[in-house]
C-alpha positions in Angstrom: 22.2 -1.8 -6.3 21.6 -1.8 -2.6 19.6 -4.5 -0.8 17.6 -1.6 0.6 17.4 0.6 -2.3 15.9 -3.0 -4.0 13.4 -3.2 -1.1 12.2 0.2 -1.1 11.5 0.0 -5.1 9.4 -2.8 -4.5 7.8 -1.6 -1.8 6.9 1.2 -3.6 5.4 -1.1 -6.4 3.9 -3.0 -3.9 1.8 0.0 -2.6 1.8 1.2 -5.6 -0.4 -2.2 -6.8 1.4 -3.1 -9.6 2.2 -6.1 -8.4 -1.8 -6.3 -9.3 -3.6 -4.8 -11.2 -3.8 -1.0 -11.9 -4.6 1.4 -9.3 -7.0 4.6 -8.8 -8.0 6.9 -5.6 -11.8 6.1 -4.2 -13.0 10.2 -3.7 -12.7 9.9 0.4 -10.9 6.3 0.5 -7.5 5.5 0.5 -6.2 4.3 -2.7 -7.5 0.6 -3.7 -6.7 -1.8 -6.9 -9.0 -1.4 -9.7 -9.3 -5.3 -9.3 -11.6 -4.5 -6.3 -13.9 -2.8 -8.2 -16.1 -3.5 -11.6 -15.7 -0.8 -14.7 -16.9 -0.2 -18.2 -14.8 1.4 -20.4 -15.6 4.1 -22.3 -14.0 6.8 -25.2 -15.6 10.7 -25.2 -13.7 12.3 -28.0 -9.9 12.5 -27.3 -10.2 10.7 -24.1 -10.6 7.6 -23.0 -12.4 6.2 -19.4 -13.4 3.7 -16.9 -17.1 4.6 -15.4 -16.8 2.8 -12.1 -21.0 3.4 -11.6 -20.5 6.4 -9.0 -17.5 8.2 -10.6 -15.7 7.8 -13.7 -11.9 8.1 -14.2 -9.9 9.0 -17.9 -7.1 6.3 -18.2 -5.9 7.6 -22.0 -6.1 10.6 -24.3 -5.1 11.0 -28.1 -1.3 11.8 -27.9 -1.6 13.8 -30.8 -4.4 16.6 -29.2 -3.0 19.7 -28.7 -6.4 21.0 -26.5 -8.4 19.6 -24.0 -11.3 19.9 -22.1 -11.9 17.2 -19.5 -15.9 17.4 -18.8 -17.2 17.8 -15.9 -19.6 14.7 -16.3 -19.5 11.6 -18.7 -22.3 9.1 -19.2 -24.1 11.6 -16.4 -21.5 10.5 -13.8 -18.9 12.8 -12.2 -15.2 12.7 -13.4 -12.8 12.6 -10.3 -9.8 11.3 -11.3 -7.2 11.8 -14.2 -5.4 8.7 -13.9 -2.2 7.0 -13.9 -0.5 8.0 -17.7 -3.4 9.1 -18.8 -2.2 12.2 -20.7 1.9 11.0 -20.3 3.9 12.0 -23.2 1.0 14.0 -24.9 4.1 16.1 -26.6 1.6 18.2 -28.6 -0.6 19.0 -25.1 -0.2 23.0 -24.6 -4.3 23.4 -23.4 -6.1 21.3 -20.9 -9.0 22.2 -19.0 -9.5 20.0 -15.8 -13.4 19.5 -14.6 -14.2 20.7 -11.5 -15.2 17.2 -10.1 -12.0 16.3 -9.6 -10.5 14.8 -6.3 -7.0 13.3 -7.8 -4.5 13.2 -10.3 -2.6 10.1 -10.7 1.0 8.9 -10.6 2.5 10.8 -13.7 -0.7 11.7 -15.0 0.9 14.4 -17.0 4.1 13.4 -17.4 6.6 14.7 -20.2 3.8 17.1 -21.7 6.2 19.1 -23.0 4.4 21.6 -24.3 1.9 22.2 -21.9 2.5 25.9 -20.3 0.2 26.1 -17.5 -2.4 24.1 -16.0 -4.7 25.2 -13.0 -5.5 22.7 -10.4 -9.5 22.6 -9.5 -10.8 23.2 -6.2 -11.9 20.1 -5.4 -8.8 18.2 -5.8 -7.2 16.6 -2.8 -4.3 14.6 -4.2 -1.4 14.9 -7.1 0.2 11.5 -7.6 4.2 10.8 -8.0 5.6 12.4 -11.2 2.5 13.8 -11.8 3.8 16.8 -13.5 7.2 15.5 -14.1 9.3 16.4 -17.5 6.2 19.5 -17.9 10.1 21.3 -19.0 7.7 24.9 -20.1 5.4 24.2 -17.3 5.9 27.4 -15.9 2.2 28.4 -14.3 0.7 26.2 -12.1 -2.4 27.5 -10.2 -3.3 25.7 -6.9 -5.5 25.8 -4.2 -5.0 26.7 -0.9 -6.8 23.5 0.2 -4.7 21.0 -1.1 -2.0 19.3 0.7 -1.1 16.3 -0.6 1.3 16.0 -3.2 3.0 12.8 -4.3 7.0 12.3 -4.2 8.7 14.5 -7.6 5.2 15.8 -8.2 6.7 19.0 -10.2 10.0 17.8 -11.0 11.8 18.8 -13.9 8.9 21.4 -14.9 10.0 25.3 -15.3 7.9 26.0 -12.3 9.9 24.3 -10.1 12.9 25.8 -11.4 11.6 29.5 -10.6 10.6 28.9 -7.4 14.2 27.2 -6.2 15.8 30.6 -7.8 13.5 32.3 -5.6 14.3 29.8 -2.2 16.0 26.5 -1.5 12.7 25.8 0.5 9.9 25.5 -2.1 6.8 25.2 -0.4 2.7 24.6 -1.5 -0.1 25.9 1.3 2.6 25.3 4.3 3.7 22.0 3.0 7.5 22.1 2.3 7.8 20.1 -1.1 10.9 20.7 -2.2 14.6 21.1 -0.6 16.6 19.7 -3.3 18.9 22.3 -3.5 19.5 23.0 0.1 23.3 22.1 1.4 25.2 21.2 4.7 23.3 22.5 8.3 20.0 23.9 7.4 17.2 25.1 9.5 13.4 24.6 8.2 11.6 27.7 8.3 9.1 27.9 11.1 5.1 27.9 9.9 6.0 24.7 7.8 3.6 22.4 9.2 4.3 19.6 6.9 8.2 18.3 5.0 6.3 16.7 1.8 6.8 13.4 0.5 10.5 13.1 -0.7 11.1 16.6 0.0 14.8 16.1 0.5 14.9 12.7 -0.9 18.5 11.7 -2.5 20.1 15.4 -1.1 23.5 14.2 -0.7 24.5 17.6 0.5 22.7 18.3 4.0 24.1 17.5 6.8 22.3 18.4 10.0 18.4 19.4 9.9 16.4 21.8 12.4 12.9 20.9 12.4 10.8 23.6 13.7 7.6 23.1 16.0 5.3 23.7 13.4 6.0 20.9 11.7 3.6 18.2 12.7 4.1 15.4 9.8 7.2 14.4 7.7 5.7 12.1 4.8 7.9 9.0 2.9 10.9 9.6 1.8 11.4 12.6 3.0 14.8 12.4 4.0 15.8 9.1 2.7 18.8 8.2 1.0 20.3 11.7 2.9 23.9 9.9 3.2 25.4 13.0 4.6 22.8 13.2 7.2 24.3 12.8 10.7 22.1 15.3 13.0 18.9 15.7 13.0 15.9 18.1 15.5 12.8 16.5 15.6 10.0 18.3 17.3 7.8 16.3 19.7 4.8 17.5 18.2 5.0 14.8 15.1 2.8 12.5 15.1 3.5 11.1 11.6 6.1 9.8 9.8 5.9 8.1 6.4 7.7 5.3 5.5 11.4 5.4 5.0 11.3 9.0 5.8 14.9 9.0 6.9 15.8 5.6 5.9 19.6 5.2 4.5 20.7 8.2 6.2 23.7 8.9 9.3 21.3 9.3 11.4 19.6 6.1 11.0 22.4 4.0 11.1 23.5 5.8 14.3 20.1 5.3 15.2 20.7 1.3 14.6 23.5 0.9 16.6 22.5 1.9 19.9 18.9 -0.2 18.9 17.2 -2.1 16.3 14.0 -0.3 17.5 13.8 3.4 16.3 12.2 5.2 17.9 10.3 8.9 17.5 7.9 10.3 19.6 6.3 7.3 20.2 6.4 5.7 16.3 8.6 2.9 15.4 10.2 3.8 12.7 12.5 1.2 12.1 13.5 -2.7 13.0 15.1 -3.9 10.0 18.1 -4.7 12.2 16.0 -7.4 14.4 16.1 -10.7 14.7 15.1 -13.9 16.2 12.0 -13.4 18.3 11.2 -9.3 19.3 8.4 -8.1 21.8 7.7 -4.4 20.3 9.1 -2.0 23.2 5.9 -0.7 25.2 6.5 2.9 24.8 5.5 2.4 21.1 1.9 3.6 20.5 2.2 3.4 16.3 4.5 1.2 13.9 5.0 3.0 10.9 4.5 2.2 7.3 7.2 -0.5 6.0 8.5 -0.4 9.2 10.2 -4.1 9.5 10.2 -4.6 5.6 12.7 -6.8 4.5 14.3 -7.9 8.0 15.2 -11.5 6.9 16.0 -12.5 10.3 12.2 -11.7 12.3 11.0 -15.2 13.3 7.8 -13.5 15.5 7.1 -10.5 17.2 4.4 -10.0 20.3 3.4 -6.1 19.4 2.5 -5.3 23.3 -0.8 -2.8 25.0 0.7 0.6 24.2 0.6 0.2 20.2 -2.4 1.4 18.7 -2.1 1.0 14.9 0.0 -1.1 12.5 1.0 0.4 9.6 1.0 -0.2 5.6 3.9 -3.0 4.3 4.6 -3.1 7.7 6.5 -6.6 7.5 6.4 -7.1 3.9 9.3 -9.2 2.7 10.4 -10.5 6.4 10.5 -14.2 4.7 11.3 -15.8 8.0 8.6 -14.4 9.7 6.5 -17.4 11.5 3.9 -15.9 13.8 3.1 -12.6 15.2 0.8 -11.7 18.3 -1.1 -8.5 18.1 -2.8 -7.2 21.4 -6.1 -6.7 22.4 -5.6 -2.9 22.4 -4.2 -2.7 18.6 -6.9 -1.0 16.7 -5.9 -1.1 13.1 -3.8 -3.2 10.7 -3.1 -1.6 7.6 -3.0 -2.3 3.8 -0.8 -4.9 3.3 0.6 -5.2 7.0 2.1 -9.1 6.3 2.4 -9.2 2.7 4.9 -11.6 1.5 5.9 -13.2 4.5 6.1 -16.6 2.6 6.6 -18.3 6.2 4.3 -17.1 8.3 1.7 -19.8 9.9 0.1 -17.4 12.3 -1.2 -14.4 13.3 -3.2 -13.9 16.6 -5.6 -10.9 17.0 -6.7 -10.1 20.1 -8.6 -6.8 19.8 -12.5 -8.2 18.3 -13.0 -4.9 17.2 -9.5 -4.2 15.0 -10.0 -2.8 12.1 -8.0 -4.8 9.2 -7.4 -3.9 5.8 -10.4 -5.3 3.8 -7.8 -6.5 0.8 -7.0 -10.4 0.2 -3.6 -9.4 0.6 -3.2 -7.7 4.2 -1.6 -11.1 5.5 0.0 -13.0 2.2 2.1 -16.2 2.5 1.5 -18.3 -0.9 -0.3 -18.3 -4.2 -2.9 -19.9 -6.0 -2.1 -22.2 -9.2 -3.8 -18.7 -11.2 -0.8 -16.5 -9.3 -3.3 -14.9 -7.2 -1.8 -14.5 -3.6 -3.8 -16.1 -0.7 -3.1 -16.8 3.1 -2.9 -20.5 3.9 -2.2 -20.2 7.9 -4.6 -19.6 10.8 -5.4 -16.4 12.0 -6.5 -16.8 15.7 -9.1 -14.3 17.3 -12.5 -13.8 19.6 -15.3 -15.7 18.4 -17.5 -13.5 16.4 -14.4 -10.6 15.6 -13.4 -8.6 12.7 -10.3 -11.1 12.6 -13.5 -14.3 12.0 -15.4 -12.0 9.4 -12.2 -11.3 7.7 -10.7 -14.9 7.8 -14.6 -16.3 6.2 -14.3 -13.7 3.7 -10.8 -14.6 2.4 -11.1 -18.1 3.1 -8.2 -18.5 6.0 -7.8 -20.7 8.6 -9.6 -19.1 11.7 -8.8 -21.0 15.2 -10.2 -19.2 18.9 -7.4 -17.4 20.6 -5.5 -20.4 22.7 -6.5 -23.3 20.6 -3.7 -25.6 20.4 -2.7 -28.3 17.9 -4.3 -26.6 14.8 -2.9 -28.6 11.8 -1.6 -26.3 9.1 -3.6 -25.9 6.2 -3.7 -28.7 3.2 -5.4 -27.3 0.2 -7.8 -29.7 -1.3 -8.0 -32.1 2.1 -11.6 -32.2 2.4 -11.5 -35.2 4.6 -8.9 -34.3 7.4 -6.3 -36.8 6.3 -3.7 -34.3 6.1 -3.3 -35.2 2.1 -4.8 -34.8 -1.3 -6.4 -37.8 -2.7 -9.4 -39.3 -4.5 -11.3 -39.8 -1.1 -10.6 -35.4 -1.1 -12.8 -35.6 -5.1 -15.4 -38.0 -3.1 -16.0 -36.2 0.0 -16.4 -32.9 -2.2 -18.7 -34.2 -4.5 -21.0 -35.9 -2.2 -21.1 -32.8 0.0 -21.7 -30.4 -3.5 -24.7 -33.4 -3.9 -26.5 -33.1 -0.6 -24.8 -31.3 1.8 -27.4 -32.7 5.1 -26.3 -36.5 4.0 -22.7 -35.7 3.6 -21.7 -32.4 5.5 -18.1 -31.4 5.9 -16.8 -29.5 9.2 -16.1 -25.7 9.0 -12.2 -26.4 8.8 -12.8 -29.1 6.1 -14.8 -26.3 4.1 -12.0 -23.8 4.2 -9.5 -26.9 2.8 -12.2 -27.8 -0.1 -12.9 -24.4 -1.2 -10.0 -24.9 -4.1 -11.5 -23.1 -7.0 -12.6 -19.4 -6.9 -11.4 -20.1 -3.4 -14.0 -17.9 -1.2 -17.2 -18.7 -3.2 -18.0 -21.9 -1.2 -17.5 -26.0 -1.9 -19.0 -26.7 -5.1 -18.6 -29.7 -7.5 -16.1 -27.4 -9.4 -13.7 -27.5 -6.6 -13.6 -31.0 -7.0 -12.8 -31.4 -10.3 -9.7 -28.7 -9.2 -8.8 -31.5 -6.6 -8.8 -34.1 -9.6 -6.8 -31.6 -11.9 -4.4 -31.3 -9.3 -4.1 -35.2 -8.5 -3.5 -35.5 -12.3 -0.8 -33.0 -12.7 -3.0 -30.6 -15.0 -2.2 -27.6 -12.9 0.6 -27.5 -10.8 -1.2 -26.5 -7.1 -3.8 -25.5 -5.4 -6.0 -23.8 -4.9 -6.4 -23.4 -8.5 -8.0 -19.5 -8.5 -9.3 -16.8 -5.9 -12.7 -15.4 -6.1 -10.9 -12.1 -5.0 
C-alpha cells in the first residue's frame, strides 16, 4: 500500500469521525460527532432512531422489510436524516418512502439494497453521503431535485442507474454538477455549463491523460482527480475558488507540480506542501490552505502562515508528527475542523487574529491523550487577551499564554503546585484548594495542570484522587478523562 494511499484512508476516517464516535449532519451545520450532542434512542416499527431533541435521525431498520415508509415526524420531532447504514444490506428493500423533512442521507445509507428499484429523493434534501446508494445493482429510477448539489464520493456506484446514464455519456452529471467521469479516456474536455467536478468524479481513472476545465466550472470537490496516474496536463480556470482535499493528489501533474515547488499552488489555494520541510513561511500570494493540505509531511518543524491567507482548512496538518509550533496571522479568519490533529509534537500554536473563528471541537489542535483515550492538547496556544483563541483554550482546558510571553513551561498534568512534577504535595495542594479555595487558591496556570479528571469541569477533590491514582500506578497517565 502507498504511504499516501495509507494517509488519505485515514484521513478520510478522521473526517469521517470514526476515529470517535459516530457521525450525523446538523440541518444547516457542517457535519459534527454524535459525541457532541445528547440522544435517546428510540424504535417506530421497522426502524430504529436517535431523537436529538430538535430532529431525529433513523440509525437501523428490520433487514427483513420489504416496504417502508420513513414518517415525516417521530415523537412530534422532524426526521432529517437517514443515517450512516441505516437501511445497508436491507436485501429484501424494493419500497421506501423518504419523509419530506429530510436534509441528508448518510454514508452508505442504502447501501447493497439489492432489490430496491427506485427511490425519489425529497425536496428538502441537501446532502447524499459516500456510497450512499452503492451496490443498489436494479436501482434503475432515481428522482432528484434540481436543488441538490452535493453528493458524496461513489454516491450511485454500482446501481443500474448509473450504468444507463454512462451508455448515454462518459460525463454523467446531476443539476450541473459533473459526478461521474469514470469511463472517460486519454485528452478530454469538460463540457462547458458544468459548474461543479463532484467529489471523486474521476477518482482512480487510470485512463485520462490531459483535462480541459471549462470556465464554468467554479469548484472541483475531494478527490476529484486523485489517484489519476496518467494525468500529466491539466486547464484550470481562474474562476475556482474551491478545491477539496486531494483533488488531484497522486497524479502527473502533481508530482510535476512538486518538483518545481513544495507549495502548489491554484489560484490563490494551497493545495499541497507534503514535500516541505524544516521550518516554511506560507508564500504570501496564498489567500486559503486547502483541506489536508500538509497531512502527513513528516519533515514540518513550524510554519509562519503570513497576511494574505484568510482561512485554514480541515486536516490541514493532521499527521505532520514533527510539527513544533505554528504562527497564524492576525488576518487568518478561520481554522477549520481538525486543522492540527495529531501533531503529537506540537508545543505551540500562536493566534494572532482575536476574532478567528476556530473549530469549536476538542480536537482542532490534538497532540496527546488522556489515560480514557480521549485526545486532548497539552501545549500553549498563545493569543490577545480576551480572544476566541482564550475562550477556546478555557473551554478545552489548554495552556493559554499572551502573544510574546516568553519562558512558558510546557504543561505537567497533575502539577498543581508549579514544581514541574507530580507528587503528593500535587494531592495536597488540590485538596486544600477543592476545601476552601480563598485560603488555598491556585493560579490560573496551576488550574489548567490540576484539572486531571473530566479535564474541563474545574479542580475538584476528584482530580486529586486522579493525581493519587496516577502516583500509585492505578492508571497509567494523566489526565485520567475529558469532560468533552
Amino acid at each position: 500500500m502507498k504511504l499516501t494511499k495509507f494517509f488519505a484512508g485515514a484521513a478520510a476516517l478522521i473526517i469521517a469521525g470514526t476515529f470517535l464516535s459516530g457521525q450525523h449532519t446538523v440541518p444547516g451545520y457542517s457535519s459534527v460527532s454524535a459525541a457532541d450532542e445528547s440522544f435517546t434512542e428510540g424504535v417506530s416499527g421497522a426502524l430504529s432512531y436517535k431523537n436529538y431533541g430538535s430532529y431525529a435521525v433513523i440509525s437501523d431498520c428490520d433487514e427483513s422489510v420489504s416496504e417502508v415508509t420513513v414518517p415525516d415526524y417521530i415523537d412530534g420531532i422532524p426526521v432529517t436524516e437517514i443515517g450512516s447504514r441505516a437501511f445497508s444490506n436491507c436485501l429484501a428493500l424494493t419500497s421506501v418512502k423518504l419523509p419530506e423533512t429530510l436534509t441528508a442521507i448518510g454514508d452508505y445509507a442504502f447501501s447493497k439494497c439489492i432489490s430496491l428499484p427506485s427511490v425519489t429523493i425529497p425536496a428538502a434534501t441537501e446532502k447524499i453521503g459516500d456510497y450512499a446508494f452503492t451496490g443498489c445493482s436494479k436501482l434503475g429510477t432515481i428522482n432528484i431535485t434540481d436543488k441538490l448539489t452535493d453528493f458524496g464520493h461513489k454516491s450511485f456506484n454500482d446501481t443500474a442507474w448509473l450504468y444507463a446514464r454512462r451508455s448515454e455519456s462518459p460525463f454523467v452529471t446531476v443539476n450541473n454538477i459533473l459526478i461521474d467521469g469514470l469511463t472517460c479516456t486519454n485528452e478530454i474536455t469538460i463540457p462547458d455549463g458544468i459548474t461543479a467536478i463532484g467529489t471523486g468524479a474521476f477518482y482512480d481513472n487510470s485512463s485520462i491523460s490531459r483535462v480541459v476545465i471549462p470556465d464554468s466550472v467554479t469548484s472541483v470537490g475531494a478527490k476529484a482527480f486523485q489517484y489519476c496516474e496518467r494525468l500529466a496536463e491539466i486547464k484550470i480556470p481562474s474562476g475556482i475558488s474551491e478545491i477539496g482535499m486531494d483533488a488531484l493528489s497522486d497524479t502527473q501533474w502533481i508530482n510535476n507540480q512538486q518538483k518545481i515547488s513544495p507549495f502548489v499552488i491554484v489560484n490563490g489555494i494551497l493545495i499541497d506542501g507534503k514535500e516541505c520541510s524544516g521550518s516554511i513561511t506560507i508564500p504570501d500570494n496564498v489567500t486559503k490552505i486547502a483541506d489536508g493540505a500538509f497531512m502527513g509531511c513528516q519533515s514540518l518543524v513550524s510554519v509562519n502562515i503570513p497576511n494574505s491567507v484568510r482561512s485554514i482548512g480541515e486536516c490541514v496538518f493532521v499527521f505532520c508528527s514533527k510539527l513544533v509550533s505554528a504562527e497564524i496571522s492576525e488576518n487568518t479568519e478561520s481554522i477549520g475542523r481538525r486543522a492540527f490533529y495529531w501533531c503529537m509534537n506540537l508545543e505551540s500554536v500562536t493566534i494572532k487574529n482575536p476574532d478567528c473563528v476556530i473549530y469549536d471541537s476538542l480536537d482542532t489542535f490534538q497532540n496527546d491523550f488522556c489515560n480514557s483515550g480521549k485526545e486532548f492538547f497539552s501545549g500553549t496556544i498563545y493569543g490577545i487577551e480576551n480572544s476566541t483563541a482564550q475562550v477556546y483554550a478555557d473551554k478545552y482546558c489548554c495552556f493559554f499564554a499572551v502573544a510574546g510571553t516568553e519562558n512558558v513551561p510546557k504543561m505537567v498534568c497533575g502539577d498543581a503546585d508549579g514544581d514541574g512534577k507530580t507528587g503528593i504535595s500535587d494531592v495536597v495542594a488540590v485538596m486544600s484548594y477543592a476545601k476552601n479555595k480563598a485560603v488555598y487558591p491556585l493560579s490560573y496556570e496551576a488550574l489548567k495542570r490540576a484539572d486531571v479528571f473530566k479535564r474541563g469541569d474545574g479542580v475538584t477533590i476528584a482530580d486529586a484522587l486522579s493525581i493519587r491514582k496516577k502516583l500509585a500506578q492505578k492508571i497509567e497517565k494523566l489526565p485520567e478523562s475529558h469532560l468533552y
